[in-house]
Every structure is written in C-alpha cells, then in structure tokens.
Residue, then its C-alpha position, 0 to 999 in steps of 0.5 A: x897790837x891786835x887784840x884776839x877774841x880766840x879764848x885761848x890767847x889774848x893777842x896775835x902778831x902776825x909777821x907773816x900774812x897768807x898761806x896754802x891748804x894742806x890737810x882737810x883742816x884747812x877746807x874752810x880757813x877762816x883766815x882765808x875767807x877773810x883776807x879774800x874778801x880784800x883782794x884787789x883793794x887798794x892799799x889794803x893790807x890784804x890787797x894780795x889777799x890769802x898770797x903769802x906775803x912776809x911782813x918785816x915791818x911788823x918784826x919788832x911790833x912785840x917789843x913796842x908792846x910794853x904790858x905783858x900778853x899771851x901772844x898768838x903768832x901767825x893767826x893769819x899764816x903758818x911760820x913753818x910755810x915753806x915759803x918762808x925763808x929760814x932765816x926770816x923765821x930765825x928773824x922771828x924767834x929772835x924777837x920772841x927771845x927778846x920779848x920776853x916779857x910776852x908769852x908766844x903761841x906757835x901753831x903749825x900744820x908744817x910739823x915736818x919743817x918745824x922739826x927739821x928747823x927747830x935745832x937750828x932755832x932759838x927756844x927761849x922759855x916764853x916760846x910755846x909751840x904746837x901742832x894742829x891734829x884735826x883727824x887720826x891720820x895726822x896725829x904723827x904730827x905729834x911725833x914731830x913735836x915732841x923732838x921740839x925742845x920748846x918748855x911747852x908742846x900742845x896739840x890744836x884738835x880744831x876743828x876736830x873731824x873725827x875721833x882721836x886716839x893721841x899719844x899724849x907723852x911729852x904733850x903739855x896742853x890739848x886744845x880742842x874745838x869744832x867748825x865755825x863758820x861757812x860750810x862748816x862740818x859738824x863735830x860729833x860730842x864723843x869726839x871731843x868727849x874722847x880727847x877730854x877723857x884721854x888728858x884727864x887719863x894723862x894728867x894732861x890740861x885739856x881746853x875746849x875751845x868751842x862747838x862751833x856752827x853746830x850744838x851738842x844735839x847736831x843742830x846748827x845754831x851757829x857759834x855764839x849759841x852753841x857756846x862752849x860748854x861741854x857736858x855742863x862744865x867749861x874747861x879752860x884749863x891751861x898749862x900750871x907751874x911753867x917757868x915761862x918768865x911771864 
C-alpha cells in the first residue's frame, strides 16, 4: 500500500503507471515529473519512466489490504487512457467490487471513454468516480459524468486556472486546489472563492484541497506556506449519509 499525503484520500493504488498530456491540466504533472527522473534506472519501477505500462501484479494489492481506507486509483495514470484495454479496466472494477470493504477514488480527464464504458462496468456502492474541470472549456466533462451511475460523482477543479461557471446537477462532492510545484501558475482567490459559493448555493460538499506554489496575495511562497485556508476557514467537507459499505 502506499500511503497518500493527498488530503482528500488516505492511500493510492496504482494499477496502471504512466500517461499522456491532454488538456492545459496536464502542463506541469506531478506525476510525470516524478516517474521521469527514474528513466533508464535499472529495475526501477519507473525505469520506462511516464510510458504507459499496465501492472497486473498489482491487481489484487486492495484485497491484501485488510483495514478499511479510502483508496486513490491511479494517481500515477488515468484508467480511462485509451491504451488501456477494456477489459483491463473491467479487471480493475472487478476488484473494487471485491474489496469492498475499501472505498475508491477514480479520477479521470478521459471522461468521453468513462462514459462510453461505464454501461459495460460494474459500480459497485464503494466506487466513487470523477472528472477533472480545470477551465470553463472543460466543465462538459461534467455532462459526461453525470451519465456514470457510480453512488458518488465529483468534480477535481485542480489545479484550477480560471473561473468556473459549473453546472452542479446530479454532482456530489467538488474538490478544488491551485498549482504546486515547478512552473506552476498562479490561481487567482476569486476563482476558488466562486467554486465555493456555487456548492454552498447547491448544497453541494465543497474541499479545498490547497493554494498551491502561490498564497491568497499572488506571492509564490511555495505550498507548505501557502496552506490551505481559505478566507480563514478549512473546508474538508466530504460527501455524508452515502451508503458506501465503508
């Protein structure tokens, strides 16, 4: 298992390893940077570095895991990719229904292939699943969604690059978060302050995840200075009374 300092889930589980830019989210991919800087080493999990790879050793790793968590999927990839075969992601789903003492977390840019997919998948109550909305021009992957009959739909506005105007029907949880590391760009607070005010209006769970590299005054301090507080109050708020089995 490995454990997450993400604040919104408690570990991660990474069947698939690696991916491909998409969308102006994607500019400075932590994840990327990271598997990078292990290319070429030797025996290395990372020794392809970022090229997608399927790991089918690390299918059944959930059902090991005998304490309950909140589970991460594919922090290092995106399921949906389309290099990865339907029926490895079928794979995928299978175990989450197994486990289902855990509770999953799928995040997906891919929300074209989620939905064209999700009819043929299993959604099991402890499957969670969202999309990431990082600018106006991609909140249709919302629309997307919303055709997902998974118990919970949420929305990843992280890192957030501009204001939203969301569309927050059949939406049960919104997370959202600025830029970190290298290059990153700078979220403007009224940006996050919108998101904020349109769950409050909604009745939706809203999460601010982070600032990021920059604080509510556009000074880049980096991340651990710059916190998460938002007009002095943390909002950890997470969706309440789903019958999730966990």
């Amino acid at each position: 298992m490995q454990r997450s300092s993400i604040e919104w889930t408690e570990a991660t589980w990474n069947p698939v390893t690696g991916c491909t830019q998409i969308s102006p989210g994607c500019a400075h991919c932590y994840a990327l940077t990271f598997a990078e800087r292990f290319r070429g080493v030797p025996g290395h999990p990372y020794e392809n570095g970022f090229d997608l790879q399927l790991r089918p050793d690390r299918l059944d790793q959930p059902l090991r895991w005998r304490k309950p968590r909140t589970i991460f999927v594919n922090s290092m990839s995106d399921l949906f990719h389309p290099d990865v075969p339907e029926d490895y992601i079928q794979q995928v789903f299978e175990v989450m229904e197994s486990a289902s003492h855990h509770r999953f977390q799928v995040l997906t840019k891919r929300s074209e292939r989620l939905a064209e997919l999700a009819p043929s998948l299993p959604w099991p109550s402890n499957v969670w699943m969202g999309v990431s909305v990082e600018n106006q021009r991609f909140t249709c992957r919302a629309d997307d969604l919303r055709e997902v009959p998974a118990i919970v739909r949420f929305l990843s506005c992280e890192p957030l690059l501009g204001p939203l105007d969301l569309d927050l029907h059949e939406i049960h949880w919104v997370i959202a978060g600025g830029e970190s590391g290298p290059g990153a760009r700078a979220m403007d607070p009224d940006w996050v302050r919108g998101v904020r005010d349109q769950c409050a209006n909604a009745n939706v769970p809203f999460f601010f995840k982070q600032w990021g590299a920059y604080d509510n005054a556009g000074r880049r301090v980096g991340k651990k200075q710059a916190g998460r507080c938002l007009d002095g109050h943390y909002f950890n708020a997470i969706p309440q009374g789903v019958d999730d089995g966990v």
